[in-house]
N, C-alpha and C positions, 0 to 999 in steps of 0.2 A: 743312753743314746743308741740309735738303732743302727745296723750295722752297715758301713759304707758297702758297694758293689759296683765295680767299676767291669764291666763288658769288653774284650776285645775278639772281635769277627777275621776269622784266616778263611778268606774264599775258596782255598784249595781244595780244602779238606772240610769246608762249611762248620767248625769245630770256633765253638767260643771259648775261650781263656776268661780267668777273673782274677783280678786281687780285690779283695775284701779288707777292710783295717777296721778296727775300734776306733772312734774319732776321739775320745777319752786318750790312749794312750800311744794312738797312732801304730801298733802293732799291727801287720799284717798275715797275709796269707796269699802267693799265688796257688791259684787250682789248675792243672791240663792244661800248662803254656805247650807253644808250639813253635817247632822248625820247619823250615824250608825244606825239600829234602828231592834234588835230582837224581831220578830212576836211570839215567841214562850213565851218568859220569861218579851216582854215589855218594855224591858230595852234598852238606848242609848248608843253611847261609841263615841268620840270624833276624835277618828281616823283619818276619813277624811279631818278635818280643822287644824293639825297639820301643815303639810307642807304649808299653808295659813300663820297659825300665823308666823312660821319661815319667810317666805317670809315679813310678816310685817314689823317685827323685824331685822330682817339683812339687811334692808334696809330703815329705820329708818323713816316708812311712820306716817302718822297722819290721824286714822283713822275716817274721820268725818259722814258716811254713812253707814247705812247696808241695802241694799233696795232688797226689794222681787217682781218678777216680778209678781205673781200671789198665791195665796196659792193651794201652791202643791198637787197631788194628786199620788205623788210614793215613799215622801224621805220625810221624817220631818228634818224642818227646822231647823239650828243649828243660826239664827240670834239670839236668845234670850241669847243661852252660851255666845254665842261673845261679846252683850253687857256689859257682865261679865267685859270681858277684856278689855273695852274701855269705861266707862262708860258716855263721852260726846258725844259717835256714837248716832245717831237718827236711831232709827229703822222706813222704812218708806215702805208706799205702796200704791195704787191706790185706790183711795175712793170706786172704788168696791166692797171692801173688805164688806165694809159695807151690800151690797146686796148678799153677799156670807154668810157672819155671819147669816142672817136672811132667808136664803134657808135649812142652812144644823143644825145649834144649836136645832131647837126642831125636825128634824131626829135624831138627837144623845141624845136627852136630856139632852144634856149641860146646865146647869144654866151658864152662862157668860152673858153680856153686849154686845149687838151685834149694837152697836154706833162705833165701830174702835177704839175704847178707849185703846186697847191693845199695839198698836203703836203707837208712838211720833209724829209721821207726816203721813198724808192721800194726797194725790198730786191728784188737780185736773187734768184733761186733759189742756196739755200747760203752765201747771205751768212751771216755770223756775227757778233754784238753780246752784249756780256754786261750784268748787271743785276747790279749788286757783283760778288760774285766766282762768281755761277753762268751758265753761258755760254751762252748762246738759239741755233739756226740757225731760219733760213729754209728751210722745203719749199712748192716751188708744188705746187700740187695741181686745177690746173684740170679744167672738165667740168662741176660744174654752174656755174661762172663761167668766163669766162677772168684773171680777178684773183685768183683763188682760191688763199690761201696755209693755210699750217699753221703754227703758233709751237711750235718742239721748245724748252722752256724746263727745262734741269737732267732731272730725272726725268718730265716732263709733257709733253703733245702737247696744242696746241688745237687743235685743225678745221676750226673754222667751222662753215660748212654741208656739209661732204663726206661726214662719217659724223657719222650718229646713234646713240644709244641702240642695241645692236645688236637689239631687239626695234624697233627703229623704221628699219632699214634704213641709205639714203643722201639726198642731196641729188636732188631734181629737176633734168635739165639740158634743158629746153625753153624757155629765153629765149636771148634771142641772144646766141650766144658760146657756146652751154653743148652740153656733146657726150657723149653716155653712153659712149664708147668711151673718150676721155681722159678719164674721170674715175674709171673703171674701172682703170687705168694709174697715175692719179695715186695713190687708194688703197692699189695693189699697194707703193707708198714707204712709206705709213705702216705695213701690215702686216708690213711688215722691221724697223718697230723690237721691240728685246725685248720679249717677254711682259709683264711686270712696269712698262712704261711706263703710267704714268696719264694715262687718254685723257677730257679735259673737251667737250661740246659746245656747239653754239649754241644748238642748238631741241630742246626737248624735248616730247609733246605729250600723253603718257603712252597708252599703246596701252592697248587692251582695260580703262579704267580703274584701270590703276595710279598711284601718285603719280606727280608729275614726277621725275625724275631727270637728272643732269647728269654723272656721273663715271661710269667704267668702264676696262678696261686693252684693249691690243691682243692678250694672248692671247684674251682674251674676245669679241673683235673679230672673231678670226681664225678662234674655234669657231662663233660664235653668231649672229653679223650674220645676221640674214634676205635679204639681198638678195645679199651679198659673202662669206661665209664662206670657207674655206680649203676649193679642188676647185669652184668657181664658175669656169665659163668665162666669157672676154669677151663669147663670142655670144648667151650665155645668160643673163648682166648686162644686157646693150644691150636683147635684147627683155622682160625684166624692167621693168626704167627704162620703156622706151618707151614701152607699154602702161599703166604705172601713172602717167605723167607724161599721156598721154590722156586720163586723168579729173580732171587736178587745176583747179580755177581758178587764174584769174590773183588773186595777193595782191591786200587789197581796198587796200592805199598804196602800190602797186608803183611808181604814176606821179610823185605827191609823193615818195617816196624815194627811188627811181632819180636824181633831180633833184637833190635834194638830196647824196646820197652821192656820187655821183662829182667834188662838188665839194668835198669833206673835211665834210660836212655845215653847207654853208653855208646 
């Protein structure tokens, strides 16, 4: 049986959340849930994973994963609440993390442990975990992170932030760690999977006024992508990237989240 994908849309932050389960054994996975999070007073509020938990619960899933594709820099991460409510989920992420902890902790002056000690599971590149009886790998896909991983679950690819909407291009890699040449390289992995792979993102933000959007496949990827398409050179990606990461701001919670994320959303 092919693998469930259930979508949840945070306008704030334009950032889709998913739980995925095996319909076989009803085991799940949330991927990149999210909090609420006021800049003014500092304070969380759970809002947004409400209709997630309902979704768990009224469908009587067994939540065995809460995986992060990268540590965020627009939304703090609600995995850590969540482990609340399921306390056998493994919180897990890309051993990158590790080289993110140790870029941005003495910017912040964080005293933490910058070893990945904060999440239960670190995946190497190609590790492989299954969720009942459909099998998940690990693909790093660093460039706009250096944590940046991808979830191949059954018939499904998650992202992250590496590929958007292919009307909405890639991820920006102008913060530290992030490099338009690996992640140009990274991509080139996803684009090898088949045609027919359904490809879910993180950030949607709807170009030119269309609705949001969240699902698409990697042939469509590999035709359509505005930035990456199939006959996109690297030097021709890099100064693409570069120029349009030029004009971007920096996210208005980069600071508070950055903070927070790399410490499992503590």
């Amino acid at each position: 049986m092919a693998l469930h994908v259930e979508g949840f849309f945070h306008p704030d932050s334009h950032t889709f959340s998913y739980v995925v389960h095996d319909p076989a054994t009803r085991q799940a996975a949330v991927i990149d849930p999210v909090l609420d999070f006021d800049p003014d007073t500092g304070t969380t509020d759970t809002a947004p994973v409400q209709p997630l938990l309902a979704h768990v619960a009224g469908n009587g899933l067994d939540v065995r994963w809460l995986l992060e594709t990268h540590a965020h820099a627009d939304h703090i991460s609600a995995a850590r609440q969540l482990k609340s409510q399921w306390p056998r989920a493994r919180l897990a992420m890309g051993k990158g993390i590790v080289e993110v902890q140790r870029t941005f902790a003495p910017r912040y002056a964080l005293d933490m442990p910058t070893d990945g000690s904060q999440f239960d599971h670190l995946f190497d590149d190609g590790e492989r975990f299954a969720l009942g009886e459909i099998s998940a790998e690990v693909i790093a896909v660093p460039g706009h992170t250096s944590d940046s991983v991808a979830y191949r679950i059954g018939d499904a690819v998650f992202t992250g932030d590496s590929l958007f909407m292919p009307d909405g291009g890639t991820a920006r890699c102008d913060f530290p760690g992030g490099d338009a040449a690996v992640l140009y390289r990274s991509i080139q992995r996803l684009l090898a999977l088949p045609d027919a792979t359904r490809v879910f993102i993180c950030h949607d933000y709807g170009p030119d006024g269309r609705p949001v959007a969240n699902e698409t496949t990697i042939g469509a990827q590999r035709a359509h992508n505005i930035h990456l398409h199939a006959g996109v050179s690297e030097a021709a990606f890099v100064a693409t990237r570069q120029a349009r990461d030029a004009t971007l701001p920096e996210p208005k919670l980069m600071h508070p989240a950055v903070k927070a994320n790399i410490q499992g959303g503590a």
